[in-house]
C-alpha atoms as a printed R data frame, in Angstrom:
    type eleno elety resid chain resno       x       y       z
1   ATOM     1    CA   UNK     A     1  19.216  -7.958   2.703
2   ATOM     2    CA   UNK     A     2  19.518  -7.618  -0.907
3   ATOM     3    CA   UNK     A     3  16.139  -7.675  -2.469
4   ATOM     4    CA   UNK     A     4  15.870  -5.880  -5.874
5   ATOM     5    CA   UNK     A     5  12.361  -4.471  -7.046
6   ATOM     6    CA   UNK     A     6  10.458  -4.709 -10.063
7   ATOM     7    CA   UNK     A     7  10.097  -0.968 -11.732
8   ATOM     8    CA   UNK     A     8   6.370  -1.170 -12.920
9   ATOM     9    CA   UNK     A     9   4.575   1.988 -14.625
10  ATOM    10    CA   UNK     A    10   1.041   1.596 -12.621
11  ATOM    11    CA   UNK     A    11  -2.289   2.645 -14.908
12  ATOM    12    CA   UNK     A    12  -4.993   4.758 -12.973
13  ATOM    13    CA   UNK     A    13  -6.993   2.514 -10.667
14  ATOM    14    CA   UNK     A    14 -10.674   2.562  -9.179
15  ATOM    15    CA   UNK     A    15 -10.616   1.157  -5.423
16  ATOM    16    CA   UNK     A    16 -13.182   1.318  -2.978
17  ATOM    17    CA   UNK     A    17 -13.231   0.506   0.554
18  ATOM    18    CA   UNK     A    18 -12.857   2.046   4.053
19  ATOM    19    CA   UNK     A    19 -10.466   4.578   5.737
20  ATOM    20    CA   UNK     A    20  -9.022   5.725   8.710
21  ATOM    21    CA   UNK     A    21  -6.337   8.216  10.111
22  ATOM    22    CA   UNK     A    22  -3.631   6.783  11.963
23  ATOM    23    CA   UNK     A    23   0.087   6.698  12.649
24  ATOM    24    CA   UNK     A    24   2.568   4.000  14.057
25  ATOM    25    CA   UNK     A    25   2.260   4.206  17.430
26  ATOM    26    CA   UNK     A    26  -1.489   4.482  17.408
27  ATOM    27    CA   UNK     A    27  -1.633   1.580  14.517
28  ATOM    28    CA   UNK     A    28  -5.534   1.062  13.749
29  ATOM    29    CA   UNK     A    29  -4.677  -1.351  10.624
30  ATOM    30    CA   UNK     A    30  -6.414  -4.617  12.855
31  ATOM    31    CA   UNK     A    31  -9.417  -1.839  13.461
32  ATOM    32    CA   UNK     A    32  -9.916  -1.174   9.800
33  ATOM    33    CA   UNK     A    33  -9.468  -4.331   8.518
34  ATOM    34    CA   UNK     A    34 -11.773  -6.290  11.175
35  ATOM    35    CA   UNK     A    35 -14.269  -3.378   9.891
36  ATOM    36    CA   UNK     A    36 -13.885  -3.867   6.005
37  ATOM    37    CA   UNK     A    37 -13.509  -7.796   5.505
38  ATOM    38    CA   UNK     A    38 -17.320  -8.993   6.438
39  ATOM    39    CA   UNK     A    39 -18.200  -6.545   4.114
40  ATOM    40    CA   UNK     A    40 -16.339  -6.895   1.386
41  ATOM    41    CA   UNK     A    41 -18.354  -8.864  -0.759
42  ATOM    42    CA   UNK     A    42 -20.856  -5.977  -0.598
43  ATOM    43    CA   UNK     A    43 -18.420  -4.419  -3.454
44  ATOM    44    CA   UNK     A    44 -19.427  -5.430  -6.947
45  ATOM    45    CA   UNK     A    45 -17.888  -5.317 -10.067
46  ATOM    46    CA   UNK     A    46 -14.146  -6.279  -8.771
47  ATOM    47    CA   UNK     A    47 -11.268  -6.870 -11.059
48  ATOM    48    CA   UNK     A    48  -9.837  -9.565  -8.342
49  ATOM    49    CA   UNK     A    49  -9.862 -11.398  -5.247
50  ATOM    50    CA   UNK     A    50  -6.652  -9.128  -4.425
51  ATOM    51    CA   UNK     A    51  -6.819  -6.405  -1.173
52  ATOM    52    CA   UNK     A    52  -4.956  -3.303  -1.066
53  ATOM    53    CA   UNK     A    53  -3.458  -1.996   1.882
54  ATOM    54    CA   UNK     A    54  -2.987   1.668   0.999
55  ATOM    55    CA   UNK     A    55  -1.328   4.614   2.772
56  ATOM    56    CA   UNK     A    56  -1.615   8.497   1.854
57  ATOM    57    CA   UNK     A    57   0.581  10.655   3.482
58  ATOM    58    CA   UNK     A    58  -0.044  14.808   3.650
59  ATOM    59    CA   UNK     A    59   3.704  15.361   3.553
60  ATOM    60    CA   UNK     A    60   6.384  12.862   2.247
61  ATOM    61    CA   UNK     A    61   6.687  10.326   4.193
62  ATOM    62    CA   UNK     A    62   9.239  10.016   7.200
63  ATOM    63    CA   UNK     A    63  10.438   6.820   7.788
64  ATOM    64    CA   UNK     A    64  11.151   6.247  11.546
65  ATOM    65    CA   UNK     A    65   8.991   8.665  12.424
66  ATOM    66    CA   UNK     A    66   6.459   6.367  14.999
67  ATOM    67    CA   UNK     A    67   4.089   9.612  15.000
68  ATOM    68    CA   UNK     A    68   3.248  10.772  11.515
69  ATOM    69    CA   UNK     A    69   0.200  10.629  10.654
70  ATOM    70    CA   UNK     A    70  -1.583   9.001   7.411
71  ATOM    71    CA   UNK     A    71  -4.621   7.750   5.827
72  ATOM    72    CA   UNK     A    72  -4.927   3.628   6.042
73  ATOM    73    CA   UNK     A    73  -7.173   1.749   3.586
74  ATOM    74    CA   UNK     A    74  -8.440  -1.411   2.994
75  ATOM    75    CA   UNK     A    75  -9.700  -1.546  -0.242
76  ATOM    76    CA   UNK     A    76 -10.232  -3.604  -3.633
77  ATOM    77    CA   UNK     A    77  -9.860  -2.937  -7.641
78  ATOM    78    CA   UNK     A    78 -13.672  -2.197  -9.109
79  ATOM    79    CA   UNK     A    79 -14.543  -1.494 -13.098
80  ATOM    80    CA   UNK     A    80 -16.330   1.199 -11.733
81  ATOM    81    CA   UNK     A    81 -18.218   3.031  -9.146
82  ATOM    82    CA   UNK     A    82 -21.495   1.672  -9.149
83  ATOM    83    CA   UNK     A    83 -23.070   0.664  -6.509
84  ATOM    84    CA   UNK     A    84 -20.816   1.795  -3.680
85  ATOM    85    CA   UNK     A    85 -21.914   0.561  -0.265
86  ATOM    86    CA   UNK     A    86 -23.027   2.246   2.710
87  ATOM    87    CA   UNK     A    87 -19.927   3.389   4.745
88  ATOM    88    CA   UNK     A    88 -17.871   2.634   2.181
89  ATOM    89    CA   UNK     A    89 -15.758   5.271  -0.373
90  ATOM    90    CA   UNK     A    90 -13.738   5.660  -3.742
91  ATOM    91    CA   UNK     A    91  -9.971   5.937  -4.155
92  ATOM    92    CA   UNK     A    92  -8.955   7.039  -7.504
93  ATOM    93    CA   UNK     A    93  -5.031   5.895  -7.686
94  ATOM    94    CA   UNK     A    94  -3.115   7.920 -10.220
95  ATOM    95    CA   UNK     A    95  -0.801   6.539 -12.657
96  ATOM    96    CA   UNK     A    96   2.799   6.771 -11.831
97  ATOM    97    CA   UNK     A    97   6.131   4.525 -11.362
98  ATOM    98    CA   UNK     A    98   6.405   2.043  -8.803
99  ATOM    99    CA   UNK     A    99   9.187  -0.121  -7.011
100 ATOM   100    CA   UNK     A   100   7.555  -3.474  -6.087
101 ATOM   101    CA   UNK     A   101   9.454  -5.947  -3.564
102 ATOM   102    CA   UNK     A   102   8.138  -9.216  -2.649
103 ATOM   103    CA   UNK     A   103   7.877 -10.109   0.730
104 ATOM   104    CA   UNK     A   104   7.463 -13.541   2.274
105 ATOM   105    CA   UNK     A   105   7.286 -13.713   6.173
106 ATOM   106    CA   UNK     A   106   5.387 -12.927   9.284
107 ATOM   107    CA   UNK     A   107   2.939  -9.856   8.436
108 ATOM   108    CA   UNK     A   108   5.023  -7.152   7.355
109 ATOM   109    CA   UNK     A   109   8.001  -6.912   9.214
110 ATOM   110    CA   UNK     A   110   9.652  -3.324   9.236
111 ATOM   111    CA   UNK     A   111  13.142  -4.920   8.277
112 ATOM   112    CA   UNK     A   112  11.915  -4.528   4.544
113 ATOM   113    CA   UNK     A   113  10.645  -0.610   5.220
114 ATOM   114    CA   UNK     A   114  14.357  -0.387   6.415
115 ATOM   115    CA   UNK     A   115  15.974  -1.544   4.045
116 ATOM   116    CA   UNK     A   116  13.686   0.093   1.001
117 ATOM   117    CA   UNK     A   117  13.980   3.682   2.811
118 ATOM   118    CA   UNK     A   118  17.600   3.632   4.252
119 ATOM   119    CA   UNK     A   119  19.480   1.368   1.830
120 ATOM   120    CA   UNK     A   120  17.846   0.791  -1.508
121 ATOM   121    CA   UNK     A   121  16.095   4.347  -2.290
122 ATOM   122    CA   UNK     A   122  19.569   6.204  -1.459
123 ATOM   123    CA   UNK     A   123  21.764   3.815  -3.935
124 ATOM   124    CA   UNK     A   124  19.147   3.597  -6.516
125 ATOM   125    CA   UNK     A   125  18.183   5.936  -9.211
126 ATOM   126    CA   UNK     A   126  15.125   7.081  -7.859
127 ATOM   127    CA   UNK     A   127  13.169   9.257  -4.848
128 ATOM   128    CA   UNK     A   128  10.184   8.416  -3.284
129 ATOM   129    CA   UNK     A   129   7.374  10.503  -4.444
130 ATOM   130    CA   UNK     A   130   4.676  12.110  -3.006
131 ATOM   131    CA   UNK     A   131   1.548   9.337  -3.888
132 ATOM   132    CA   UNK     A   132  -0.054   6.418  -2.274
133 ATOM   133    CA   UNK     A   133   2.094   3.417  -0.868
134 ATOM   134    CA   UNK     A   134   0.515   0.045  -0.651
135 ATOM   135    CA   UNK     A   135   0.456  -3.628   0.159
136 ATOM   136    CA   UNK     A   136  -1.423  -5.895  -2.724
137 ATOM   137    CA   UNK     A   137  -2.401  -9.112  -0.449
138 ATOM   138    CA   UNK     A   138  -2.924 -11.639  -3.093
139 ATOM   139    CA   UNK     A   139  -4.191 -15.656  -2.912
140 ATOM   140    CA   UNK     A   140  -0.384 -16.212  -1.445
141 ATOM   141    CA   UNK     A   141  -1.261 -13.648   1.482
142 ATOM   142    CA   UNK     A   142  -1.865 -15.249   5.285
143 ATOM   143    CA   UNK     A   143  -2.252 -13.245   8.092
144 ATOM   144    CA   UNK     A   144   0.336 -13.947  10.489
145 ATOM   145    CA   UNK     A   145   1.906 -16.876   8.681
146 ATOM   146    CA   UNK     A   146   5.667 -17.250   7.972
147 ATOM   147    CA   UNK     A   147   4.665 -18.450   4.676
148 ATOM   148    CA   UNK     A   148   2.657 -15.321   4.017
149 ATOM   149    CA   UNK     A   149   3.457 -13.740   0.499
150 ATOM   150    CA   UNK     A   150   2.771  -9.837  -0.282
151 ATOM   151    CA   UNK     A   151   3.849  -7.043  -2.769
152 ATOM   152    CA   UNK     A   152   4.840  -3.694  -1.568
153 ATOM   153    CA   UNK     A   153   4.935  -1.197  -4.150
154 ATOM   154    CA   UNK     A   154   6.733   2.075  -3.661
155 ATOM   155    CA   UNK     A   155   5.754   5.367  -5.573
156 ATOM   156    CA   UNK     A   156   8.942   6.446  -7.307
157 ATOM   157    CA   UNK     A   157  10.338   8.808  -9.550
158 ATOM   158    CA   UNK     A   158  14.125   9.462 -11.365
159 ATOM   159    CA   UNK     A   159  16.304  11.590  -9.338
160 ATOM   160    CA   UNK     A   160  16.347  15.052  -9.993
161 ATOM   161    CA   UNK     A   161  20.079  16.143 -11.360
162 ATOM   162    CA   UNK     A   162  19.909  19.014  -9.494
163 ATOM   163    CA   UNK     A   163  20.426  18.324  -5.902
C-alpha cells in the first residue's frame, strides 16, 4: 500500500450531533449511528449532505491498542448553533493541519489505520497530534459496499527537530 495524502490546513468548524464513549473491542459506532441518522434532518442550517465520523481521544492515540477508550460522533457541518435538537450537542473543531487519504472499499478496513500509523506517519514529515480524527462520508459513501468512497483525515503537525 502506497497511498499518499492530501496536506489540507482545516478552518474551525461547527458540528452537531450525538456522542458516545467507546473503544475497539466494545465498538458502539452501529449504536450511535442507528441513534443519530432518523434524526438527522432535525439539524438545520447545514453546510452539506456530508457526515462526520469523529473520534477524540484523552491521550494520543495508540494504535493497536483494542482497549483505549474515545469519544465517537456522528455529526454534520451547521452555520451555527441555532436550534440544536433535543439529545443532540455541539462540537467546535479547531483549526489545524490534516493528512487526508481516500479510501474506497468495504467500511473502513483497518489495513489503511495500519498503514497511516505504522508506515506513512514514521517516513513522513509529520506526528500525529493531539485533536479530533475523522471520517467525512460524502454522496460516494455506502455502508458496507466495496464501492464505498470515504476521506480520513489525520490531525498532523511538522516533526519536532528535537527528538
Amino acid at each position: 500500500m502506497n497511498i499518499q495524502p492530501r496536506i489540507i490546513n482545516v478552518s474551525p468548524k461547527k458540528l452537531i450531533g450525538k456522542k458516545m464513549k467507546m473503544s475497539l473491542d466494545n465498538n458502539k459506532t452501529f449504536e450511535l449511528w442507528k441513534s443519530f441518522m432518523p434524526r438527522r434532518n432535525e439539524i438545520q442550517n447545514k453546510k452539506s449532505n456530508e457526515f462526520f465520523s469523529l473520534q477524540v481521544y484523552k491521550e494520543s492515540i495508540k494504535p493497536g491498542d483494542l482497549k483505549q477508550e474515545f469519544e465517537k460522533w456522528a455529526l454534520v457541518e451547521v452555520s451555527d448553533f441555532e436550534n440544536l435538537p433535543n439529545e443532540m450537542e455541539t462540537f467546535e473543531l479547531e483549526a489545524g493541519l490534516y493528512a487526508v487519504f481516500h479510501y474506497k472499499g468495504l467500511n473502513t478496513d483497518y489495513q489503511i489505520f495500519s498503514y497511516i500509523y505504522n508506515e506513512w506517519i514514521p517516513k513522513s514529515d509529520f506526528e500525529i497530534d493531539k485533536r479530533p480524527h475523522f471520517e467525512i462520508l460524502g454522496e460516494k459513501y455506502k455502508n458496507n459496499d466495496p464501492d464505498s468512497e470515504e476521506q480520513i483525515w489525520i490531525p498532523i503537525k511538522k516533526k519536532s527537530l528535537i527528538e
